[in-house]
C-alpha positions as CSV (number, residue, x, y, z in Angstrom):
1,X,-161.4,87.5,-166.1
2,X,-164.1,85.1,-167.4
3,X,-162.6,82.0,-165.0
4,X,-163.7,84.0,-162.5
5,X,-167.0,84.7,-162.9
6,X,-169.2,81.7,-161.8
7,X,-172.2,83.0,-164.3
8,X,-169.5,81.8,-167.4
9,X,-168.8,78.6,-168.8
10,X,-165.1,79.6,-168.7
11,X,-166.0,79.2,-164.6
12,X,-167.5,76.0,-165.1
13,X,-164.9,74.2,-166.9
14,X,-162.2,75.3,-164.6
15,X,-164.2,74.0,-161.7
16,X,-165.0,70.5,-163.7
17,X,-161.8,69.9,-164.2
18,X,-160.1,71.1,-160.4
19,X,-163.2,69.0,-158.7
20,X,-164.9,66.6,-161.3
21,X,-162.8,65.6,-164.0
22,X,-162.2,61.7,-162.6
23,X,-159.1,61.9,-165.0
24,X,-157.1,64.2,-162.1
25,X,-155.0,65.6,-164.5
26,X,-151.5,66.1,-163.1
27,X,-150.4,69.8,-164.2
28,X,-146.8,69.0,-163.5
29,X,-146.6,66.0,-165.5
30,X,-148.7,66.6,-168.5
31,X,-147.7,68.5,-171.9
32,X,-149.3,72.2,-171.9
33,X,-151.0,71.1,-174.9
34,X,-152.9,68.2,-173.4
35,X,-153.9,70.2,-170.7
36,X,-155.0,73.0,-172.7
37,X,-157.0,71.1,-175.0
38,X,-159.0,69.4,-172.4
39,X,-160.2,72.5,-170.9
40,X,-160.8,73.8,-174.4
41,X,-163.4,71.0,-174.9
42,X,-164.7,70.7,-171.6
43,X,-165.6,74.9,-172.2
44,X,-167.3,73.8,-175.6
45,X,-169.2,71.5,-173.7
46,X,-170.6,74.2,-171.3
47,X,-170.6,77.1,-173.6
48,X,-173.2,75.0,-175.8
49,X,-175.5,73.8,-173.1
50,X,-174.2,70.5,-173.4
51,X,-176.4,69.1,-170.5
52,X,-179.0,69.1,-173.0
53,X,-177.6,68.2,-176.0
54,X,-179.2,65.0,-178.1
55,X,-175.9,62.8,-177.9
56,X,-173.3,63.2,-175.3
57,X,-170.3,62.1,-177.7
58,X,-168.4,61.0,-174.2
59,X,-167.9,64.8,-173.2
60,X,-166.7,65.3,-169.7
61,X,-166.2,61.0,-169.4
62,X,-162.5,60.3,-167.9
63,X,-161.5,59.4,-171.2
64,X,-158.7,61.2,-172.9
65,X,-160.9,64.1,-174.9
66,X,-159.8,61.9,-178.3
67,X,-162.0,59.6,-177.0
68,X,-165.1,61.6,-176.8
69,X,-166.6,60.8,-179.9
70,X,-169.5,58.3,-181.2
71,X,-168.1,54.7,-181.8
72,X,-170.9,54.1,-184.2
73,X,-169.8,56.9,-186.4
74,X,-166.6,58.7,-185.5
75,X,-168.3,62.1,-185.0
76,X,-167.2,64.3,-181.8
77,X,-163.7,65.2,-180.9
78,X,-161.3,63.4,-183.3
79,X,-157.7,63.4,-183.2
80,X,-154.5,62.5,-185.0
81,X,-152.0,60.4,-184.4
82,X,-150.2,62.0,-182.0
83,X,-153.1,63.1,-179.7
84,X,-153.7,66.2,-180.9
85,X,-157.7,67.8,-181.5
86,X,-158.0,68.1,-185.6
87,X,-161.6,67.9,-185.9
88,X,-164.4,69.0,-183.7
89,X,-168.1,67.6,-185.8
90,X,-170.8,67.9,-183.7
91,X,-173.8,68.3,-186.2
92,X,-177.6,68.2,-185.4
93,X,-177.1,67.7,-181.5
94,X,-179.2,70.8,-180.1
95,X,-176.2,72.8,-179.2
96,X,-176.8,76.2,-177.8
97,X,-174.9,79.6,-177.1
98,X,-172.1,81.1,-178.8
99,X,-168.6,80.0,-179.6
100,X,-166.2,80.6,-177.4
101,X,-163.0,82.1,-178.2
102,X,-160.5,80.1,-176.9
103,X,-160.8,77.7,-179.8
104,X,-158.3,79.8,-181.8
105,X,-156.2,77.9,-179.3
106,X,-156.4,74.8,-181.2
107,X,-153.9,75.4,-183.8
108,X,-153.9,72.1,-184.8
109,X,-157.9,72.0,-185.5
110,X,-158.3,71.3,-189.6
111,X,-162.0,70.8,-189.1
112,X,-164.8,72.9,-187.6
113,X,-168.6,71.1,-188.3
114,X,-170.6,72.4,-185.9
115,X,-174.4,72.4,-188.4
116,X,-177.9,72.4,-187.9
117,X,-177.6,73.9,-184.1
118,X,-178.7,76.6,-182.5
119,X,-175.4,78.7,-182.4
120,X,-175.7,82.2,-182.1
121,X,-173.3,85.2,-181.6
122,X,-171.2,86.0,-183.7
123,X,-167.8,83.8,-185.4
124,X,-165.1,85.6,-183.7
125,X,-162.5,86.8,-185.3
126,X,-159.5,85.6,-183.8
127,X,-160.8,82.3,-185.8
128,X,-158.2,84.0,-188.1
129,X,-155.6,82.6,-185.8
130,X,-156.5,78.7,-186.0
131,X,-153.9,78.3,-188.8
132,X,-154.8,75.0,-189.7
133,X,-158.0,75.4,-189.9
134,X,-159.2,73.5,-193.7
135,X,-163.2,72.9,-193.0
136,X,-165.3,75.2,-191.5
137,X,-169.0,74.2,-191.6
138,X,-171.4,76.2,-189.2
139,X,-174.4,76.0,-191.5
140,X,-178.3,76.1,-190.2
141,X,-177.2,78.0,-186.7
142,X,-178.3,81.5,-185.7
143,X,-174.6,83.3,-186.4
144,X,-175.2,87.2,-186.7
145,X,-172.9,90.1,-187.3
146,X,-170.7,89.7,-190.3
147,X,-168.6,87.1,-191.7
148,X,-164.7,88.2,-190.4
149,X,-162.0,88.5,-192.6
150,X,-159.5,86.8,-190.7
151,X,-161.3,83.4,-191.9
152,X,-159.4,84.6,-195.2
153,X,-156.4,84.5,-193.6
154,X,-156.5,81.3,-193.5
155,X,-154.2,79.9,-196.3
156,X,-155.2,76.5,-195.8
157,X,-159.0,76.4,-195.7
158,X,-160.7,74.5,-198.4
159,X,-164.7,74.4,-197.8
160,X,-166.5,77.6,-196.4
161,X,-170.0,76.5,-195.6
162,X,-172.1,79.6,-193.7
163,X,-175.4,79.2,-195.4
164,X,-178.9,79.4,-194.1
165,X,-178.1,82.0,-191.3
166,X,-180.3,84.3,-191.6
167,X,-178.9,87.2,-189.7
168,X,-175.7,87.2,-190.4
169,X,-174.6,90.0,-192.9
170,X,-172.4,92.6,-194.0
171,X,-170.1,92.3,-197.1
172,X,-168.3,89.4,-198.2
173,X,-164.1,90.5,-197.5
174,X,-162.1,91.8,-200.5
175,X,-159.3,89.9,-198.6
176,X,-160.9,86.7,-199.6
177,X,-157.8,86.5,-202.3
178,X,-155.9,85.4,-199.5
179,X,-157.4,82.1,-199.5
180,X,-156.3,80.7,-202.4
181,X,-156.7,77.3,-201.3
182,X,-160.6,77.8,-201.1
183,X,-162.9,74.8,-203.0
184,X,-166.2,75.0,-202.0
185,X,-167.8,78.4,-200.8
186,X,-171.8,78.5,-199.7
187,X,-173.4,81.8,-198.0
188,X,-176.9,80.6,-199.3
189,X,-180.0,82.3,-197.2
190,X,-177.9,85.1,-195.3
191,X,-178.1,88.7,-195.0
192,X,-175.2,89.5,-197.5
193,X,-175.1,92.8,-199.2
194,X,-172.8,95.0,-201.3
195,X,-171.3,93.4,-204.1
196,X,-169.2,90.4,-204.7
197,X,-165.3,91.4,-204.3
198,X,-163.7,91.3,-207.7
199,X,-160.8,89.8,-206.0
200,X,-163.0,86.1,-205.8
201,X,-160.7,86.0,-209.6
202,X,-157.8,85.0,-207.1
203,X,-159.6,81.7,-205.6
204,X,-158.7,79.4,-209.0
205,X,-158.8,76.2,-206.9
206,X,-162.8,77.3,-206.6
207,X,-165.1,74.9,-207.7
208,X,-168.7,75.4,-206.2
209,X,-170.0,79.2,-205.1
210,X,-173.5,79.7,-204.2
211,X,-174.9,83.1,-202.5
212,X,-178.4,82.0,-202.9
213,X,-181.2,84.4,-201.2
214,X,-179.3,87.4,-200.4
215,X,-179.5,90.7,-201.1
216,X,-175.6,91.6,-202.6
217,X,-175.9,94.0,-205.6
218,X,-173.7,95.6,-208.5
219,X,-172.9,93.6,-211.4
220,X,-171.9,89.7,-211.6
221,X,-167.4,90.5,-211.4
222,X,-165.4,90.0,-214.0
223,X,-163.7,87.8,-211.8
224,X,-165.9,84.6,-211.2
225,X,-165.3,84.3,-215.1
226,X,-161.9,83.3,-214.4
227,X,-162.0,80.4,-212.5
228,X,-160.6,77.8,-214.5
229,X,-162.0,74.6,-211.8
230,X,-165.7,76.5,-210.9
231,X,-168.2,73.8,-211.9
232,X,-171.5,75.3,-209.6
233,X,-172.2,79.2,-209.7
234,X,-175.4,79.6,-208.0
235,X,-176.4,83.7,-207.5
236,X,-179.9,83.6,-207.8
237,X,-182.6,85.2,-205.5
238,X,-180.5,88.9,-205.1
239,X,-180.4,92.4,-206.4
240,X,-177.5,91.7,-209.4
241,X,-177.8,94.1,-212.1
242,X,-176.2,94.4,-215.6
243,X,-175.4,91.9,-218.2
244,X,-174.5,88.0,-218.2
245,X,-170.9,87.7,-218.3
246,X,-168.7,85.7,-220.3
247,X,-168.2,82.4,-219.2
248,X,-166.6,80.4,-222.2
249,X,-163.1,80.6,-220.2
250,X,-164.6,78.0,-217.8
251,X,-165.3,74.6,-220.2
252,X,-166.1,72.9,-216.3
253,X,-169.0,74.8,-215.4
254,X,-172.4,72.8,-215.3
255,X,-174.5,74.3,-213.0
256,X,-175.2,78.0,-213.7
257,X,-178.4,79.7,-211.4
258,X,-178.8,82.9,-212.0
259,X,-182.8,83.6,-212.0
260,X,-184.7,86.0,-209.6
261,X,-181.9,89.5,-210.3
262,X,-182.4,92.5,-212.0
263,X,-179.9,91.3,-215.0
264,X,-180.8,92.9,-218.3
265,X,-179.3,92.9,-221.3
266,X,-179.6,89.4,-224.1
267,X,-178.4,86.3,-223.0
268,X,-174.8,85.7,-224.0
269,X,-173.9,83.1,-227.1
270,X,-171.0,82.1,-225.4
271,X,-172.8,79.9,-223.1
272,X,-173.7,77.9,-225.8
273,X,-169.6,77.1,-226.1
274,X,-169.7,75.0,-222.5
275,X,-170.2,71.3,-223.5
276,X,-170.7,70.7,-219.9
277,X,-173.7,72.7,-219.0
278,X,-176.6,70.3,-217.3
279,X,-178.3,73.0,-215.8
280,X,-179.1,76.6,-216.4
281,X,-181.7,79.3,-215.0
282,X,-181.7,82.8,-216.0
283,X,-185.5,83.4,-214.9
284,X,-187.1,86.1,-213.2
285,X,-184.5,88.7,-214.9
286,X,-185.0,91.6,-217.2
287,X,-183.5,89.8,-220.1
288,X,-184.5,90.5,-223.5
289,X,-183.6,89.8,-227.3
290,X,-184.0,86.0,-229.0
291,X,-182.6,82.5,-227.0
292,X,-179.5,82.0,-229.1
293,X,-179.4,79.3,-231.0
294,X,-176.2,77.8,-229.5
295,X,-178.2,77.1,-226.4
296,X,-180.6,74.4,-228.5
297,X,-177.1,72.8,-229.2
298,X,-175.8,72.0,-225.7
299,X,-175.2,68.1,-225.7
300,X,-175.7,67.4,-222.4
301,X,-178.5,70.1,-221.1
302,X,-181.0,69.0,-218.6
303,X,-182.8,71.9,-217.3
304,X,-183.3,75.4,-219.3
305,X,-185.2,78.2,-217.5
306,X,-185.5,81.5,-218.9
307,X,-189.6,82.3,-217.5
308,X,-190.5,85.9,-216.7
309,X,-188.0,87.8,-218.7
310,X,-188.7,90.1,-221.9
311,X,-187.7,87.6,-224.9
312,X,-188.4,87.8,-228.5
313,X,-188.4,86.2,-231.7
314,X,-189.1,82.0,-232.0
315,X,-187.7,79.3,-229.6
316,X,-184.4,77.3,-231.7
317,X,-184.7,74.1,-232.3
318,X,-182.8,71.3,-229.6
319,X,-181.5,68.7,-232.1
320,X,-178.1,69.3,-230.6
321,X,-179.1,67.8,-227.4
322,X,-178.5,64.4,-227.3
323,X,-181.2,63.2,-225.7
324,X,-180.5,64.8,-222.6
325,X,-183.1,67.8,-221.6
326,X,-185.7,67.1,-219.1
327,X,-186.7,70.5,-218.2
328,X,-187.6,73.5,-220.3
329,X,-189.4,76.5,-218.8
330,X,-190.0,80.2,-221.0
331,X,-193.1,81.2,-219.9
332,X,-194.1,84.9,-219.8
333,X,-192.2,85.7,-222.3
334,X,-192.9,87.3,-225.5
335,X,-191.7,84.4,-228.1
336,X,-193.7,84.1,-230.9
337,X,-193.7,81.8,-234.2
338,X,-194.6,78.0,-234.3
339,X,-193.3,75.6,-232.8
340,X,-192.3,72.7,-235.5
341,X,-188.8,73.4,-235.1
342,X,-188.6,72.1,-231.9
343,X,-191.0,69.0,-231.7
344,X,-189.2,67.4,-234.6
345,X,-188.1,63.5,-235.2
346,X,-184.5,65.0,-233.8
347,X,-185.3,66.9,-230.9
348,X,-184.6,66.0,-227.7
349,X,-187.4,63.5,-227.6
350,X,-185.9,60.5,-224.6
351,X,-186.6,62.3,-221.8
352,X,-188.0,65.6,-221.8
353,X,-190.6,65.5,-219.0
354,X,-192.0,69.4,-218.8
355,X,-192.6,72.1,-221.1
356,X,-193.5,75.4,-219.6
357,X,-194.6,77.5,-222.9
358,X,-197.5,79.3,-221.5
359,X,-198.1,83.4,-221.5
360,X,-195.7,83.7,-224.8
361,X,-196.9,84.8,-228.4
362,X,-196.4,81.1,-230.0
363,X,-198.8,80.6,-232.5
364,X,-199.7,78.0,-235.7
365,X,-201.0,74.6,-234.8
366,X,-199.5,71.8,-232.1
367,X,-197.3,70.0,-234.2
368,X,-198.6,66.1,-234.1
369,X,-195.0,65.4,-233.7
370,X,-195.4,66.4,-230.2
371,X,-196.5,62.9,-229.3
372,X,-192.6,62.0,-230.2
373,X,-191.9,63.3,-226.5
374,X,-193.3,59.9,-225.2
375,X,-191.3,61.0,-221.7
376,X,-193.7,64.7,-221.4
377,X,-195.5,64.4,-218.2
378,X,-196.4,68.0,-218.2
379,X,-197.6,70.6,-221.7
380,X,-198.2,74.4,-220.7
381,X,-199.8,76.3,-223.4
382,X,-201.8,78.5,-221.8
383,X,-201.9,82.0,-223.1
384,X,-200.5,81.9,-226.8
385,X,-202.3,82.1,-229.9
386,X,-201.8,78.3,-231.4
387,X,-205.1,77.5,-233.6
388,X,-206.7,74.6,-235.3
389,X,-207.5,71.5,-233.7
390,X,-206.0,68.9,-230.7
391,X,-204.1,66.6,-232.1
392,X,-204.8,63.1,-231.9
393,X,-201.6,61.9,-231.3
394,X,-201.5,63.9,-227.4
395,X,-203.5,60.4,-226.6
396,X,-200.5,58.1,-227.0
397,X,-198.6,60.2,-224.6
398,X,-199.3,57.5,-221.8
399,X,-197.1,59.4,-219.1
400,X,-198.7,62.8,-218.8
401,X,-200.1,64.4,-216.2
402,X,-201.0,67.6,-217.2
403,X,-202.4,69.4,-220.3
404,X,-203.1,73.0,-220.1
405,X,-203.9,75.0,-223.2
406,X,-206.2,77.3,-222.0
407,X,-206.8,81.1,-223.6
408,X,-206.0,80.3,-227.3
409,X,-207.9,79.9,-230.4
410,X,-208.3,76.8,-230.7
411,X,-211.1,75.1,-232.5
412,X,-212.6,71.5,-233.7
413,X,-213.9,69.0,-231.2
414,X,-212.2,67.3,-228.6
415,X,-210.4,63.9,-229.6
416,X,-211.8,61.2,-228.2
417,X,-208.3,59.1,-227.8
418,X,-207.8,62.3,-224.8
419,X,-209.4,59.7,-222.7
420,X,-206.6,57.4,-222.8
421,X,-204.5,59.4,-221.2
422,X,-204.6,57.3,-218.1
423,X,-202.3,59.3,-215.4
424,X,-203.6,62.6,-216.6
425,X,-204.7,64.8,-213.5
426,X,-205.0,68.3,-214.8
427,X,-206.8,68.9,-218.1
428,X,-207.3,72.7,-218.7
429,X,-208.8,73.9,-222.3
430,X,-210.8,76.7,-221.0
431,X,-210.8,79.7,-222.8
432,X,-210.9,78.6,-226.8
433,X,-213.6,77.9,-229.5
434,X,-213.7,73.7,-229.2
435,X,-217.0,72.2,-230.0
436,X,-218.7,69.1,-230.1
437,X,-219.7,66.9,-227.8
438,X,-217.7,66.0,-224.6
439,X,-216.3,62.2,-225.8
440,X,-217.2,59.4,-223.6
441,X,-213.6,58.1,-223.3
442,X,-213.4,61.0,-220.6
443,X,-215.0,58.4,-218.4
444,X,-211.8,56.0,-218.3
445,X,-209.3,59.0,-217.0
446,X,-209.8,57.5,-213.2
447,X,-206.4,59.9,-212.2
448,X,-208.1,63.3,-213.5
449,X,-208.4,65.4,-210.4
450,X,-209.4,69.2,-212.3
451,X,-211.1,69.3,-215.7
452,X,-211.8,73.0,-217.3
453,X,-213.8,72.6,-220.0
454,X,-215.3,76.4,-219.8
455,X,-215.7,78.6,-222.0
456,X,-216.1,76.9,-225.3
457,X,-218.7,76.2,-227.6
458,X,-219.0,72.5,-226.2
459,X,-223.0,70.9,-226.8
460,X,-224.5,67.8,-225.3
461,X,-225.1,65.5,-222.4
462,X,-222.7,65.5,-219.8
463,X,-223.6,63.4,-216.9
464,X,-222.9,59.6,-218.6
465,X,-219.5,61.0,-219.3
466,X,-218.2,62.3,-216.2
467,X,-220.3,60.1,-213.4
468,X,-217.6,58.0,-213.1
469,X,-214.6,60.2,-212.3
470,X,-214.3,59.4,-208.5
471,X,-211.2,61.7,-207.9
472,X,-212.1,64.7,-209.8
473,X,-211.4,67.9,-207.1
474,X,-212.5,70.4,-209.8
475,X,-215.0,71.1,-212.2
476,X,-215.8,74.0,-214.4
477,X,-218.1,73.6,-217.8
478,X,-219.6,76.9,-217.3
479,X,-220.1,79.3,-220.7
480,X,-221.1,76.5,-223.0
481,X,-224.0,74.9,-224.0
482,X,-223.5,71.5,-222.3
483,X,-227.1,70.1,-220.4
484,X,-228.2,67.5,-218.4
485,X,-227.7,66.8,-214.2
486,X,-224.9,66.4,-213.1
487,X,-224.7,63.5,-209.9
488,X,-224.6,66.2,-206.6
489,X,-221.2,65.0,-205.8
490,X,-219.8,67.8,-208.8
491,X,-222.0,70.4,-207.9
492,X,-219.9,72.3,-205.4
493,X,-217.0,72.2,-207.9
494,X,-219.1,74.0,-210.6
495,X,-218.5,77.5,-211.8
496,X,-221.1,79.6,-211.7
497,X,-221.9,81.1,-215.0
């Protein structure tokens, strides 16, 4: 009934092609196929405001459809061989409206790429029917309703990419097992809820899963620990409850995000047995107990993440890194003990750029040997209990930016070789028992953009010193016993006592 109705684009493609279309095509002459397929894309065109788009791609030119494409880069209406649509990639061209259904019709279609539009409706589906269908990519539209399970029909599809649309919701199918032929799977940034099908165990051709800001619930499935290829398991930012799983069954896995659930229970030895890891985030989790060991002995680790959980006991040392860990983030915590074991001769020294530490327990001194990190751009301490004095040594750390130590009980004066710290822009060590005078090396760190120096026990003259720091945004020396005028360019940044 649609052709009928001139307010359709069903309407408007018949009538291009019976008044328009400078091809003529001869019905009595041409295969059923071509013919279909012409009006298939010329509806396309209409059903996503195609007078408007950014690129025309050569749609309704007198050109066999295979040739409405880009030259430049192939994108558009490709075909095979044998004239027959396979791909339709359209990406980032403005399109707008829903998609039609008459594109189950192109049984021959092995890839959908339709991204970064403005599509919105729902995927019908009779998609289901499109048997050849391997690629389906209809990210960063405005899909709603739910995700059909006659796209798991679909014994041939490989890559499933649906993420960053934000209305679309509903359950993920338990008929997903159909597709065993499914690689790559992203729902990142919908409105997913209930909980993941334990039937995803069926998919062992699955290398990368990510469901990324949803709001799914229940526990991780048993399931997803069986998947022999899965390298990427991304689940953070939903409601997942329960313990971590065992993953040692799966020696490719290297990315594992599972921060911002409700997962309790301690984190699992087990993951320590996957060589592979590079990156792993269990933050923002109800996690408790001690970091295993096994973890510090992951060759090849670049990121660890484990903030805003409920762990105990003292942070294992890295030597079983090999040189590999960039990345290391336990804040607000409760660890406690010192810290030696980790900043030792063997730790993972090369290229360790942050340490997040801060809001733990930690206590004892800061080992000298922290200056072995020559790579640290960034040292959180705030919010532990580590005493005694600054060491030296920080001052040889040429590539840090930021030192923050405030809150802890830290006394002596401050070292004079801080000054050499020449790309250091944040330098917090409010909140401890330092005394002295404030060195004039402070005057050669030209990058330092927020100094906190409050409450301390800090004496002297301070204008000579700190004249001189022309990008300084931030100033706070309140609660000491510091004198002297400071030039009027610093007084709005000062704290008032």
């Amino acid at each position: 009934d649609a052709v009928y109705n001139p307010s359709t684009p069903q309407f408007e493609a018949i009538r291009w092609l019976e008044h328009d279309d400078l091809l003529s095509l001869n019905l009595d002459t041409l295969p059923e196929q071509t013919v279909h397929e012409r009006y298939i894309a010329t509806l396309l065109y209409f059903s996503m405001n195609g007078s408007n788009w950014d690129k025309s791609y050569g749609f309704l030119g007198q050109e066999s459809v295979c040739e409405w494409q880009d030259e430049t880069n192939g994108k558009g209406i490709v075909c095979s061989g044998n004239g027959t649509i396979e791909a339709i990639l359209i990406n980032e061209n403005n399109l707008y409206g829903s998609l039609p259904l008459e594109l189950k019709y192109l049984t021959r279609l092995k890839k959908l790429e339709l991204r970064g539009n403005t599509i919105h409706g729902q995927i019908p589906e009779q998609f289901g029917d499109m048997s050849s269908l391997e690629e389906v990519d209809l990210r960063e539209n405005q899909l709603h309703g739910t995700i059909p399970a006659g796209l798991f029909s679909l014994t041939k599809l490989r890559k499933l990419f649906l993420l960053r649309n934000s209305e679309l919701g509903g359950s993920i199918p338990s008929s997903i097992d159909i597709a065993t032929n499914l690689e790559m799977m992203s729902f990142q940034r919908c409105q997913l809820t209930g909980s993941l099908p334990e039937t995803l165990g069926a998919l062992t051709k699955l290398h990368f899963f990510t469901t990324l800001g949803n709001e799914l619930t229940g526990t991780i499935p048993e399931g997803l620990t069986q998947l022999p290829r899965l390298e990427v398991l991304e689940l953070s930012g939903n409601l997942f409850d329960g313990s971590i799983p065992n993953f040692a069954r799966q020696p490719s896995l290297y990315f594992i995000s599972l921060d911002d659930n409700l997962l309790s229970g301690t984190i699992p030895s087990t993951l320590g047995s996957l060589p592979g890891i590079l990156f792993l985030d269990i933050r923002d989790n109800r996690l408790g107990g001690t970091i295993p060991p096994e973890i510090g002995s992951l060759p090849f680790l670049v990121s660890f993440y484990a903030s805003n959980n409920q762990l105990v006991g003292s942070l294992p040392p890295f030597n079983g890194n090999r040189g590999m860990l960039q990345a290391i983030g336990i804040d607000n915590n409760q660890l406690s003990g010192s810290l030696n074991s980790f900043f030792n001769a063997d730790g993972p020294t090369a290229r360790l750029r942050s340490l997040e530490f801060d809001s733990n327990g930690f206590s004892g001194t800061i080992p000298d040997d922290i200056s072995l990190f020559t790579s640290l751009n960034a040292v959180v301490f705030d919010f532990n209990d580590f005493e005694g004095s600054i060491p030296t040594q920080i001052g040889s750390m040429s590539m840090l930016e930021i030192l923050a130590v405030k809150q802890n009980q830290l006394r002596g004066t401050l070292p004079e070789e801080l000054g050499f710290l020449d790309n250091l822009v944040l330098m917090d060590l409010g909140g401890n028992s330092l005394m002295g005078t404030i060195p004039d090396t402070f005057s050669l760190l030209s990058s330092l953009a927020v100094l906190d120096l409050s409450s301390n026990q800090l004496t002297g003259e301070v204008h000579s010193v700190l004249g001189s720091l022309g990008d300084l945004d931030a100033l706070r020396l309140n609660h000491n016993d510091l004198t002297g005028d400071l030039d009027p360019i610093f007084c709005w940044a000062i704290s008032e006592p």
